[in-house]
PLY file of the C-alpha trace (Angstrom):
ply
format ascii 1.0
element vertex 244
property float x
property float y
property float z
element edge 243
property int vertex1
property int vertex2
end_header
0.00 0.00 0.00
1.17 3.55 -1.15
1.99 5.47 2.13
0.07 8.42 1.07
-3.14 6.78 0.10
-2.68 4.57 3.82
-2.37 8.07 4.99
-4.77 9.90 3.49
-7.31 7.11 4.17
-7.40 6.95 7.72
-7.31 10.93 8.13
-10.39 11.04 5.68
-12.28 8.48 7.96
-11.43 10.39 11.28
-12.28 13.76 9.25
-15.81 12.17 8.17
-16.54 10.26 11.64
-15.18 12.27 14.50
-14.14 15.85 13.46
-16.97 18.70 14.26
-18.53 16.39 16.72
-20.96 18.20 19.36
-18.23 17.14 22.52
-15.34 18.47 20.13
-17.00 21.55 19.32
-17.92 22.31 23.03
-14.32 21.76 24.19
-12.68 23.19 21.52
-14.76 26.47 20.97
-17.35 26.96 23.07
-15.47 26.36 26.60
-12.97 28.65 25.71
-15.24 31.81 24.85
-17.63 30.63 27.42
-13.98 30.98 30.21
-13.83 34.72 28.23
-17.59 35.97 28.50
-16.31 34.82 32.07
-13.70 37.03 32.14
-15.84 40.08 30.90
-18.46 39.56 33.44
-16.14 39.08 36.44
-13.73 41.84 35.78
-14.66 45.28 36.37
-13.78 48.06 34.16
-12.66 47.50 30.35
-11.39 44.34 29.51
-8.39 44.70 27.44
-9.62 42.00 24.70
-6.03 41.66 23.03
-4.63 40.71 26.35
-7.21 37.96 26.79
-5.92 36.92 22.84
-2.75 34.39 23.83
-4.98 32.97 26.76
-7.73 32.57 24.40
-5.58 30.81 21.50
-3.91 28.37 24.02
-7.07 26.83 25.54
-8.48 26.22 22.08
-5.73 24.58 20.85
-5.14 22.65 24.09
-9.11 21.58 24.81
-9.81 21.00 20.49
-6.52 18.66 20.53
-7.29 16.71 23.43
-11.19 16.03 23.58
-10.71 14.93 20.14
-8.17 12.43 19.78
-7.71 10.66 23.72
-11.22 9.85 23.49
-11.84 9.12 19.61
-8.45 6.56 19.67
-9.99 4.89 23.22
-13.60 4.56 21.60
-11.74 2.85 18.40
-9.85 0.39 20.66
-12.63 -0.23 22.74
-14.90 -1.19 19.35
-11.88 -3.22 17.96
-11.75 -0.99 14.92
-8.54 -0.03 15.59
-7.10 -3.58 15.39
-7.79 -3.38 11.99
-5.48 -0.38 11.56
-2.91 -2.17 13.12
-3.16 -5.22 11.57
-2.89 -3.44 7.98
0.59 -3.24 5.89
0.75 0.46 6.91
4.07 1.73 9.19
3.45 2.28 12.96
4.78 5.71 12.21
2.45 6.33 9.17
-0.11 4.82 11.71
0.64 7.96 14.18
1.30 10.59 11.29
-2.14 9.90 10.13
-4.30 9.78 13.73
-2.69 12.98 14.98
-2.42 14.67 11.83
-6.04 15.15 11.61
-6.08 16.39 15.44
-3.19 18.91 14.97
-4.79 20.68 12.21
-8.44 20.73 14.13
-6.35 22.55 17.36
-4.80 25.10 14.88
-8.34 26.08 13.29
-9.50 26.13 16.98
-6.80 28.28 17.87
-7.91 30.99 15.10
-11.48 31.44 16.20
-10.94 33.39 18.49
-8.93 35.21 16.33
-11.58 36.36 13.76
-13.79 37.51 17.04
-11.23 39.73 18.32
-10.20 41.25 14.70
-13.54 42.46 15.18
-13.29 44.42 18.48
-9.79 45.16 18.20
-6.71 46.55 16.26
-4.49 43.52 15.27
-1.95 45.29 14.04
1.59 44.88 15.02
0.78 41.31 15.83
4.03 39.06 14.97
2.02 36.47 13.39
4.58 34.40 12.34
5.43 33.67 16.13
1.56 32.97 16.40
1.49 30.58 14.20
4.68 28.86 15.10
3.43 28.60 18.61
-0.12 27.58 17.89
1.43 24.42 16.07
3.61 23.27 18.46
0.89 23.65 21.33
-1.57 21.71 18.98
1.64 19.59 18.45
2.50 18.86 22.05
-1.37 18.03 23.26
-1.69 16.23 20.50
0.51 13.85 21.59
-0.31 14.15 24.98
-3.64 12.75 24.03
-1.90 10.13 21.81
0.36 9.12 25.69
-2.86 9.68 27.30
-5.09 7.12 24.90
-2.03 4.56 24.60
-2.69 3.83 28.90
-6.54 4.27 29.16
-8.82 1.37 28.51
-12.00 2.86 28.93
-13.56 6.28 27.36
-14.21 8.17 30.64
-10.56 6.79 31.74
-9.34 8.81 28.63
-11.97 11.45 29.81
-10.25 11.37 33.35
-7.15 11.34 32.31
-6.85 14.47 29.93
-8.66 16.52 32.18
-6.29 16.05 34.54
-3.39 17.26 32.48
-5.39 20.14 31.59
-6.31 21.81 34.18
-3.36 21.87 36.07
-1.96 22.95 32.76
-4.26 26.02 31.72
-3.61 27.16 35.49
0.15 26.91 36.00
1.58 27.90 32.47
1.05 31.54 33.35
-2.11 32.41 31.38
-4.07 33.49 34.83
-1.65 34.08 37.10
2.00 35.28 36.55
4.25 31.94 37.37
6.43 34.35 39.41
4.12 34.84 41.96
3.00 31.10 41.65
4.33 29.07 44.82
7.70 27.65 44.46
7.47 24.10 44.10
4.90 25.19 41.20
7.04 27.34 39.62
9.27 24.40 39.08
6.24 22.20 37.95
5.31 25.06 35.79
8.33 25.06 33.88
8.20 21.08 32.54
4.76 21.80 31.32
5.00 22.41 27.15
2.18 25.06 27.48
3.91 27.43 29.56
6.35 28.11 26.42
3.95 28.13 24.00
1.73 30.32 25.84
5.00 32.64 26.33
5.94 33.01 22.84
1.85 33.78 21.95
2.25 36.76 24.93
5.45 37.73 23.34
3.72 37.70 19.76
0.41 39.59 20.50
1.39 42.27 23.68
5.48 42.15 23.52
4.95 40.68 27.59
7.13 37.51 26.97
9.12 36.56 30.11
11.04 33.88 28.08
13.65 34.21 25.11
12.14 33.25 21.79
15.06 30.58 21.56
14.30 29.28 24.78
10.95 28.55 24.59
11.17 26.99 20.67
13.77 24.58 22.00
11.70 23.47 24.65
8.99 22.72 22.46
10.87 21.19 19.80
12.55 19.49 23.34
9.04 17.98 24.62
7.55 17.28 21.08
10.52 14.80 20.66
10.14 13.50 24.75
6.49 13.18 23.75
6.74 11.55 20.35
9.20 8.48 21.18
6.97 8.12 24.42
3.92 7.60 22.59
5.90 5.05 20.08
7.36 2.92 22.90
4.05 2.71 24.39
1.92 1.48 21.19
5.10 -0.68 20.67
4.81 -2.34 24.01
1.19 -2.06 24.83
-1.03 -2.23 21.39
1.99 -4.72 19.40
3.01 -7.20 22.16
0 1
1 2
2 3
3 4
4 5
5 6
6 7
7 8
8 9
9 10
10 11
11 12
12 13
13 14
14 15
15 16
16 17
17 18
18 19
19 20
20 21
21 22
22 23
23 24
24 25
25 26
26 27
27 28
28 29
29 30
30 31
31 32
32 33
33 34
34 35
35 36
36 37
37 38
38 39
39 40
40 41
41 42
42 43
43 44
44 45
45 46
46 47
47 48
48 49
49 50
50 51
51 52
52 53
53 54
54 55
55 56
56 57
57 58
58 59
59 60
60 61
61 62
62 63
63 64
64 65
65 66
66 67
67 68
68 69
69 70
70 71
71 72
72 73
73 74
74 75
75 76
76 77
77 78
78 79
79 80
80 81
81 82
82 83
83 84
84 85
85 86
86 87
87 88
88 89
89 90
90 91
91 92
92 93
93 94
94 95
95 96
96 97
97 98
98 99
99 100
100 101
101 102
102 103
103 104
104 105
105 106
106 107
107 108
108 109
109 110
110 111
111 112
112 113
113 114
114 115
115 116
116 117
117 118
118 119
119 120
120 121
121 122
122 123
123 124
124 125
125 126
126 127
127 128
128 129
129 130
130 131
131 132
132 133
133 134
134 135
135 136
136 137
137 138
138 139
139 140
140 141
141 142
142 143
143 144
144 145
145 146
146 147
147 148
148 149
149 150
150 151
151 152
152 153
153 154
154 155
155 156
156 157
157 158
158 159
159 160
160 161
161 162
162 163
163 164
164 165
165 166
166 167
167 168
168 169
169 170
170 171
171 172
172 173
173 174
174 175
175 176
176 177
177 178
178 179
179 180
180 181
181 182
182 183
183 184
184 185
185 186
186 187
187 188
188 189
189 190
190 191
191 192
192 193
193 194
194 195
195 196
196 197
197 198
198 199
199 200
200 201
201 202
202 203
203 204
204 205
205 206
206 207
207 208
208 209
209 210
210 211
211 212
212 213
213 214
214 215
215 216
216 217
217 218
218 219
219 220
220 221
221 222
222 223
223 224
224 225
225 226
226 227
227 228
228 229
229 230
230 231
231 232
232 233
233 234
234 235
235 236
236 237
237 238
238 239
239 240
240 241
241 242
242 243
C-alpha cells in the first residue's frame, strides 16, 4: 500500500466520523469563549480584549486537541476498529502521522477562532504572526501527543476522559495564562516550567502584547525538546502495549 493513500485514508475516515462532533466543538470552541464571556463579566472596568488573545488561542488549541483524539483513539480500541489499523501493511509511524495529523490541524483552526472575534473588536496590528502561528502548532503539536500518551494507557472512554482533564487543568492554570508563574508558589514554579504550554503560551504573549518573560530561543527549543520527549513516548508505548 502507497503510504500516502494509507495516509490519506485513515485521516479522511477520522475527518468524516469524529471531526466537528458536538463534545469536540464544546471543548474546543465553546469552553474557551464561554472561560472569556467569564472574564468580561467578572472583571470590572474595560477588559483589554487583546490581552485575553494568547490565553484565548492556548485553551483552544489545548481543549480542540485533546477532547478529540484521547477519546476518539480509546472509543476505536474499545470497538476493535482499531485492530484493523494495526493489523494493515501500513508503518506504525504512518499509523501515528495519520491519527494525529487530523487532530493537529483541528487545534490550529480552533486556535484561530478566536482570532476572527477579536479582529472584530480590536486593532491587530503589530501582531508578529509568524510567532503565532509557530506557537499555535507546536501547542496543537505537544497536546496532540499528549492525548496520543494519554489514549495509549486508558482502557475505557471516561478513563481517557479522566485522564486528559487532569493534564489540563493543572496545565491552563500553572503555564502563566491566569496568574503570573512568578508569583505562583515555588514548588509550582518548578512544575510550571516542565509543562510544554507554559512556552507556548509565552511566545503567543510575546507575539500579541510584547509581555514575553522567556527568550524566543528558549521557549522553541523546549517545544521542539518535549515534542521529541512526547513523540518516542507515545511510540514505545503502542510498541509495548497495542503490538506485544
Amino acid at each position: 500500500m502507497k503510504t500516502w493513500i494509507a495516509f490519506w485514508s485513515i485521516l479522511r475516515k477520522d475527518i468524516k466520523n469524529y471531526y466537528l462532533k458536538p463534545p469536540n466543538i464544546s471543548w474546543g470552541i465553546i469552553f474557551p469563549l464561554s472561560w472569556t464571556m467569564m472574564l468580561f463579566i467578572r472583571t470590572p472596568g474595560q477588559v483589554n480584549m487583546r490581552e485575553l488573545l494568547p490565553g484565548l488561542m492556548a485553551m483552544s488549541a489545548l481543549f480542540g486537541t485533546m477532547s478529540m483524539l484521547a477519546v476518539t483513539i480509546t472509543f476505536e480500541r474499545k470497538g476493535r476498529s482499531f485492530d484493523r489499523l494495526l493489523l494493515a501493511p501500513v508503518s506504525l509511524d504512518v499509523l501515528m502521522y495519520a491519527k494525529t495529523a487530523g487532530a493537529i490541524v483541528f487545534g490550529i483552526i480552533n486556535a484561530f477562532v478566536p482570532v476572527l472575534i477579536s479582529a472584530l473588536f480590536v486593532n491587530l496590528n503589530g501582531v508578529q504572526w509568524g510567532m503565532v502561528l509557530f506557537a499555535v502548532l507546536f501547542i496543537a503539536i505537544t497536546s496532540t501527543l499528549f492525548a496520543l500518551l494519554i489514549a495509549t494507557t486508558a482502557k475505557e472512554v471516561f478513563e481517557a476522559q479522566t485522564y486528559s482533564n487532569f493534564f489540563r487543568f493543572p496545565m491552563l492554570f500553572l503555564c502563566g495564562l491566569f496568574f503570573p508563574i512568578a508569583k505562583l508558589p515555588a514548588i509550582l514554579q518548578h512544575v510550571a516550567y516542565v509543562l510544554p504550554l507554559t512556552y507556548g503560551v509565552d511566545i503567543l504573549k510575546g507575539a500579541v502584547t510584547g509581555t514575553s518573560t522567556m527568550s524566543m530561543w528558549l521557549c522553541s527549543a523546549a517545544l521542539l525538546g518535549f515534542s521529541l520527549v512526547l513523540y518516542f513516548a507515545c511510540r514505545w508505548n503502542i510498541s509495548h502495549k497495542w503490538i506485544l
